[in-house]
N, C-alpha and C positions, 0 to 999 in steps of 0.2 A: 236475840230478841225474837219471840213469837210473831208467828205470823198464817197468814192465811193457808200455807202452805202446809203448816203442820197436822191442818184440817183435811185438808185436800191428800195429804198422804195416805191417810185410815181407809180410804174411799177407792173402789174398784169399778171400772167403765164399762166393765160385762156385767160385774153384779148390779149394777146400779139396775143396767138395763132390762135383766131379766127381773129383778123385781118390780120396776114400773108395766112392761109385759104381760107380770101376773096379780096384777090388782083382779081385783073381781068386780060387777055389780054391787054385791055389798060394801066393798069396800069403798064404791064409788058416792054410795048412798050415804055412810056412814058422814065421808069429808062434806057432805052436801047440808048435812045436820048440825054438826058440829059449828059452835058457838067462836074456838078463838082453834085453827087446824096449824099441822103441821109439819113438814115436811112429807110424814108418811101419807099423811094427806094431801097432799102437794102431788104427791107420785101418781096417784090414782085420780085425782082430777084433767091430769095431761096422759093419763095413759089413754088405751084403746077403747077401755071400759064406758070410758065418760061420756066417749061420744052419741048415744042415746040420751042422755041429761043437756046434752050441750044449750037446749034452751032455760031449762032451768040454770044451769050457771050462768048464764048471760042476764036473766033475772036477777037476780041475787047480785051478781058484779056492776050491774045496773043502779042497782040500789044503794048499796055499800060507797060506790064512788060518790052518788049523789049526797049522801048522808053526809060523809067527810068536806069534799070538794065543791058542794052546791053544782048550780047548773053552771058552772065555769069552763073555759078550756083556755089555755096558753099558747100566743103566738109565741116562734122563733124563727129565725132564718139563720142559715148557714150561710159564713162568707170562706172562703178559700181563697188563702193570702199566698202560696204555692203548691207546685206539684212537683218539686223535687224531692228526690227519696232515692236513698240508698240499699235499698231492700228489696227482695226478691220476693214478692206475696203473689202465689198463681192466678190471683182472682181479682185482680187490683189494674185500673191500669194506668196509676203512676208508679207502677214497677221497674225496676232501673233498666230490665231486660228489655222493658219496650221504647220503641224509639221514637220517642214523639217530642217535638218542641216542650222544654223547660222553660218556664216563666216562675218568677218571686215579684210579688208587688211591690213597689216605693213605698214612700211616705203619702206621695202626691196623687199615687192609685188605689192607696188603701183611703182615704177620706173621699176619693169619689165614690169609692165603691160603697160607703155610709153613707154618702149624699143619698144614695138609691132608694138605700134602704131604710133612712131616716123618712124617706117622703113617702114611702108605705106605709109606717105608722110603728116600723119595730122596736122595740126599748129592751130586747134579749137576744143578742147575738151570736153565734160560734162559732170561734175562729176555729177553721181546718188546715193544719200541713200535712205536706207528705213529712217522710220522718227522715232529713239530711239534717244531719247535727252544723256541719260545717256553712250551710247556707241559710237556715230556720233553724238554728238552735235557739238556745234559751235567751240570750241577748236580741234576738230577731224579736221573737216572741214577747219580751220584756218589752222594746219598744214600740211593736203593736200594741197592746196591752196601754200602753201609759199613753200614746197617741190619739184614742178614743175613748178610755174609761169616763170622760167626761160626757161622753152622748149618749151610754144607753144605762140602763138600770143596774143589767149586773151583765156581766159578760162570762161567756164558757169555752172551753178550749176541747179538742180532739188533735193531736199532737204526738210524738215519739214519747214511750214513758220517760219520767226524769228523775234523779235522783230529791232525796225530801227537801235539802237547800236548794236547791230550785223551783221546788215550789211556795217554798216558803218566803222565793225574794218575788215569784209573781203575784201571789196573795196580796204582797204589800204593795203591790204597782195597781191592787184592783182586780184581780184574779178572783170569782166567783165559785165554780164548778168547773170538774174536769169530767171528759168522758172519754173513758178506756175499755174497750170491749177487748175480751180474751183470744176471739175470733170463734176459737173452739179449745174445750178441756179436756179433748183427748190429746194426750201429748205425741202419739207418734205422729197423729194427724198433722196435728199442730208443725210438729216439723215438715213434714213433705210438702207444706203450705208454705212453707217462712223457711227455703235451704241456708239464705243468706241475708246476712247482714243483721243487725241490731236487734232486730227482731225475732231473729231464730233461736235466742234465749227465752226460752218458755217459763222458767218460775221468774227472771226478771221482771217479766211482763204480769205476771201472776200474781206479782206480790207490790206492783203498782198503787193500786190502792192503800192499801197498809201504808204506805209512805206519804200519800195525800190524808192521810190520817191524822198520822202523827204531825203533818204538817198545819193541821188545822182546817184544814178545805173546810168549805159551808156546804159542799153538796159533792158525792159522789154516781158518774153514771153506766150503771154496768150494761152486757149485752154481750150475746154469742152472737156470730154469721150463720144463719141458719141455711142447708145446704152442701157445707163440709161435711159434717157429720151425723147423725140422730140428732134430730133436736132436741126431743124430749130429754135425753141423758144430757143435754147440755145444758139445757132448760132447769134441769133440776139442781147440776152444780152451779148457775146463775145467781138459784134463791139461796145455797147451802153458802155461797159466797157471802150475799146480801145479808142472812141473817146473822154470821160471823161478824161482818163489820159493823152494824148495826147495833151488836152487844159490846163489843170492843171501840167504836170509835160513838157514840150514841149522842154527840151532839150535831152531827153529823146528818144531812138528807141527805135519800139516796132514791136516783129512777133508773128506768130500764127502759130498755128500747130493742126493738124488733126487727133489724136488717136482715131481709133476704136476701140472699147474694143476686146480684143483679145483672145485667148483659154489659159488657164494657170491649174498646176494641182487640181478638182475641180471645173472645172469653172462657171463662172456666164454667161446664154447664155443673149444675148440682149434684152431688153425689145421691143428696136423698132430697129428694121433694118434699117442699113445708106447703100444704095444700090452706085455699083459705079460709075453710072450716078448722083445721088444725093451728092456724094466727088465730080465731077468735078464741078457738078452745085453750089458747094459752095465755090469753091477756085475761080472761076470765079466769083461769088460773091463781096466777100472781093478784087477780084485785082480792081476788077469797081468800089467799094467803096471806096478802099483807095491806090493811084498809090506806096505810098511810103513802105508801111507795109511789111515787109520780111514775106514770107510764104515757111513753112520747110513741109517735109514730111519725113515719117521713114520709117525702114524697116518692119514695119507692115502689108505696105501694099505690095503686090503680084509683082513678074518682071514684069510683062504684063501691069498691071497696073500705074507702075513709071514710064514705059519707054513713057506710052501715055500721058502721065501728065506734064510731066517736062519743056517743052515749052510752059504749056498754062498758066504761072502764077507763078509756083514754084522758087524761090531764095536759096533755100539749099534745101541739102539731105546727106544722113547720108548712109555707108556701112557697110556690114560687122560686122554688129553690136553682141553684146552679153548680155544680162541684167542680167547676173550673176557677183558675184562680183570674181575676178580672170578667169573671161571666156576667155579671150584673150590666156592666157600662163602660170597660174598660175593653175588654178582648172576647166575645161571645162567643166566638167558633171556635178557640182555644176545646182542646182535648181535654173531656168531663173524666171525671172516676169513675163514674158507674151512670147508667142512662136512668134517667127520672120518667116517673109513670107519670105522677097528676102535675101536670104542666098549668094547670091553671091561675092565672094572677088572683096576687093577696086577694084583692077585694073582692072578688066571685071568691073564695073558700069563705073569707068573711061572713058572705050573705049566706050562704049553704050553713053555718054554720048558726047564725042566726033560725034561720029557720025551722031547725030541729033542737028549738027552746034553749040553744047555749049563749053565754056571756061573754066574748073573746076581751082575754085579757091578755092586754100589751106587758106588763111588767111580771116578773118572778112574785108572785106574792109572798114565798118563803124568806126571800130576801127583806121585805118590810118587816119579817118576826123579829130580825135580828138585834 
């Protein structure tokens, strides 16, 4: 059976590079004009070229989002039900390598930890594990899943990839959206990052989606680690992924999201710097490229930074976050994933958010199309 990967073969990681490189001004102009652009337009909006335009594409990405999405944005919060993983990720730090207390939530830790997040006001949740099959496997997962599908709207998961019958028995448990970022699509990369475990299988992981596909998912969400590698070359097989699936699996939504690799204890510092002229020049990007595609941003990134962002393309954002599992109200000092920038409670981003003309909506609105 076809798959994303047979796409992904045609494609070379130096030439990609050297043609994004050598966009020109006009070439920059040209994507800036054009009515419905395209990959090769894609290339030269995230290339080096652009960056003189970079207000104009935030215009235009400005626009286009409003046109589609109204003055809306989407709350979400992250809940993290464990931090066990069997996997060696350099940049990560519930890496098995690292030695820190292992914790998995109850029953009776995971409804506290909704109580939290129910009294903030969330109705779009995403469950996060680390990736141990044998501790948070799919049965773990299945009963989180059925244990609260009754309190929020639609729920999303960040998880070890799975095969398509397992996605297709948490679909039926209430399974919304799943989100599987690549990390990076250079492959050798890819391995020096991932030496061991489950995840050092690069096209399994790569051909993830294609199986939430075929499984039916209501929403797929893609995303590289920016910092491993060039972004921009990753950036680009992100969109060449998204508009693959998008033809192929077309009843299907699909968002993207923007993690920069971030400080964790240990840390892995970046190989390449993603500067944050270069985030705006790429969320601007992807809105010119594609009007429909949801684009989330975390608390990764800095207050100063969300707050200038949020109108020019952004569709969700996420508060108040925790990436420990019981950080909410159960275990707060527990050892995070990666350290959070904008530490500010739901209700100050709420009003921030208000203030610069947006609508915060609690619920997936995709989900009511259904």
């Amino acid at each position: 059976m076809n798959s994303f990967k047979d796409i992904f073969d045609q494609y070379s990681w130096n030439e990609t590079l050297f043609s994004i490189l050598s966009k020109t001004e006009d070439d920059v102009i040209s994507a800036l004009n054009n009515q419905k652009r395209n990959l090769e337009d894609f290339k030269a909006l995230v290339s080096p070229a652009a960056k003189p335009y970079l207000e104009d594409m935030a215009r235009q990405s400005k626009s286009i989002t409003k046109k589609r999405f109204g003055n809306t944005i989407q709350m979400y919060a992250p809940m993290y039900l464990s931090n066990e993983c069997q996997n060696i990720c350099t940049y990560c730090g519930f890496s098995i390598t690292n030695k820190i207390p292992r914790r998995t939530l109850t029953n009776e830790e995971i409804l506290k930890e909704v109580d939290f997040l129910k009294s903030k006001g969330y109705n779009h949740i995403l469950l996060v594990t680390g990736e141990a099959n044998k501790t948070v496997g799919v049965e773990y997962i299945n009963n989180a899943i059925q244990l609260i599908q009754s309190k929020f709207a639609n729920i999303t998961i960040e998880v070890q990839p799975l095969d398509k019958e397992d996605y297709e028995l948490l679909i039926e448990s209430g399974l919304y959206a799943v989100l599987v970022y690549q990390e990076t699509y250079h492959k050798s990369a890819y391995k020096k990052h991932h030496p061991k475990g489950k995840k050092s299988n690069f096209d399994y992981r790569l051909e993830t989606p294609d199986r939430l596909g075929r499984a039916g998912i209501h929403k797929i969400g893609l995303g590289a680690l920016f910092g491993l590698e060039d972004w921009r070359v990753d950036s680009f097989y992100t969109a060449l992924h998204l508009q693959y699936l998008q033809k192929t699996y077309w009843k299907t939504k699909y968002s993207i999201s923007f993690p920069r690799l971030r400080p964790f204890s240990g840390g892995l510092e970046p190989k390449v710097e993603m500067t944050d002229s270069d985030l705006v020049q790429l969320i601007c990007a992807y809105r010119l490229l594609d009007e429909d595609v949801e684009l989330s941003i975390s608390t990764r990134e800095s207050e100063v930074f969300r707050e200038n962002i949020v109108n020019l393309g952004i569709t969700s954002i996420s508060a108040e976050s925790k990436t420990n599992p019981g950080g909410y109200s159960v275990e707060p000092q527990s050892l995070e994933q990666f350290e959070i920038s904008d530490q500010r409670p739901t209700e100050t981003i709420v009003e921030m958010l208000k203030a610069k003309g947006l609508e915060v909506v609690w619920k997936d609105w995709a989900h009511n199309w259904q």
